[in-house]
C-alpha positions, 0 to 999 in steps of 0.5 A: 370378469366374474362368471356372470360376465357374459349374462344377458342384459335384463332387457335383452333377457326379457325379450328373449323371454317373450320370444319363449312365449310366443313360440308357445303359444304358436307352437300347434304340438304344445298347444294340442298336447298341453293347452294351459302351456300355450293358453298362459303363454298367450296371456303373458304376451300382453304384458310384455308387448313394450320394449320400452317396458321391458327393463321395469316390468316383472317376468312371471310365468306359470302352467300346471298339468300332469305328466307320467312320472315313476309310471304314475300320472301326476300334477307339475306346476311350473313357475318362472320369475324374474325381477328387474335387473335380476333383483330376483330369478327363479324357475321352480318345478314342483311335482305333486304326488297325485292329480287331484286336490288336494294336492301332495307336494313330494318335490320341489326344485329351483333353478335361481340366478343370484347376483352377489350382494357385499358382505352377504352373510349367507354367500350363495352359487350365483347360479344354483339349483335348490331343493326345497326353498319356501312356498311360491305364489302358484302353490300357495294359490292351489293351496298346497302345503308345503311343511313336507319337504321343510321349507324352512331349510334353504341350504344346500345351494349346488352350482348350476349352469344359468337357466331360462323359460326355453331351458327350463321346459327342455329339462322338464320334457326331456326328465319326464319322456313319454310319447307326448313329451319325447314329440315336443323336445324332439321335433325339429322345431324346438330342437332348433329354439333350444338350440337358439337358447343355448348359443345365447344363454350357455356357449357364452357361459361355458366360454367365460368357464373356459377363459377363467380355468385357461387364465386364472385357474389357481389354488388362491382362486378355485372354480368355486370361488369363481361360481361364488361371483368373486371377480378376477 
């Protein structure tokens, strides 16, 4: 038992991934309101039209465009990967100071999922947000420099709960309300996707947490021990 027990199989995560993708693109609200949202979705899709492919292929996603934040528009970009059997996975928000190019980087997160690797010198949450954290391919591709925020320094990794597309853009929507955002993430629709998201992604999680502080909770085995990917 570890605190990834119960996360989705690659396969199965990808294709809820892809799922993600299609309510995007068909989503008339999203597609009105932020175009490149749904026009990146639909372009997507086309990689992902194979279950057979699905354990093999790389899940990229990314979408830039402006939200009123600290009552001041300014460009996000948005960036989604994942690698098979989770190599590597991250969802990356990234917020610009200005709409504008060039563009000035004022903050960068990553929500990661990291699978523990043996005698890893640097141990890390296995699921975490970070601040920071080195350039991606979306921001070098807009050219925006990154050195501000010292990329350099990937430490601290703070304890997160696991993270997907459908999740990620729900924490986006509902961090930066406006009239746009606050008639997406509350329509009736994406509240039920979401919900859909958390029974698969996070009531499994939060059951597993449970087991772990019911069952085997102890001074010698602490719940960051357990976020740390040691197995019971």
């Amino acid at each position: 038992m570890k605190i990834n027990t119960t996360h989705l199989s690659y396969l199965e995560f990808m294709k809820n991934e892809r799922k993600t993708l299609g309510f995007l693109r068909n989503n008339s609200f999203i597609s009105n309101n932020f175009p490149v949202i749904s026009a990146n979705a639909n372009i997507a899709l086309y990689e992902y039209e194979n279950d057979r492919r699905l354990p093999v292929l790389t899940f990229k996603f990314h979408a830039d465009f402006d939200l009123i934040i600290e009552k001041q528009q300014r460009r996000i970009v948005i960036e989604a990967l994942a690698r098979p059997n989770f190599a590597e996975v991250s969802y990356v928000l990234s917020i610009c100071e200005n709409c504008t190019s060039p563009y000035a980087l004022i903050r960068k997160f990553h929500f990661d999922y990291a699978i523990p690797i043996e005698n890893d010198p640097v141990p890390k949450p296995v699921y975490h947000l970070q601040y920071g954290g080195t350039i991606t391919p979306r921001l070098s591709a807009m050219e925006i420099d990154v050195c501000g925020i010292k990329e350099w320094l990937s430490s601290p990794r703070i304890f997160n709960i696991p993270m997907n597309l459908a999740l990620f853009l729900d924490l986006v929507f509902c961090e930066f309300r406006s009239e746009i955002t606050t008639g997406i993430s509350e329509r009736t629709e994406w509240r039920n996707f979401i919900k859909e998201n958390e029974e698969i992604i996070l009531k499994p999680y939060f059951e597993n947490i449970r087991s772990f502080i019911n069952n085997h909770h102890h001074s010698n085995f602490l719940f960051r021990d357990f976020n740390y990917g040691r197995p019971i």
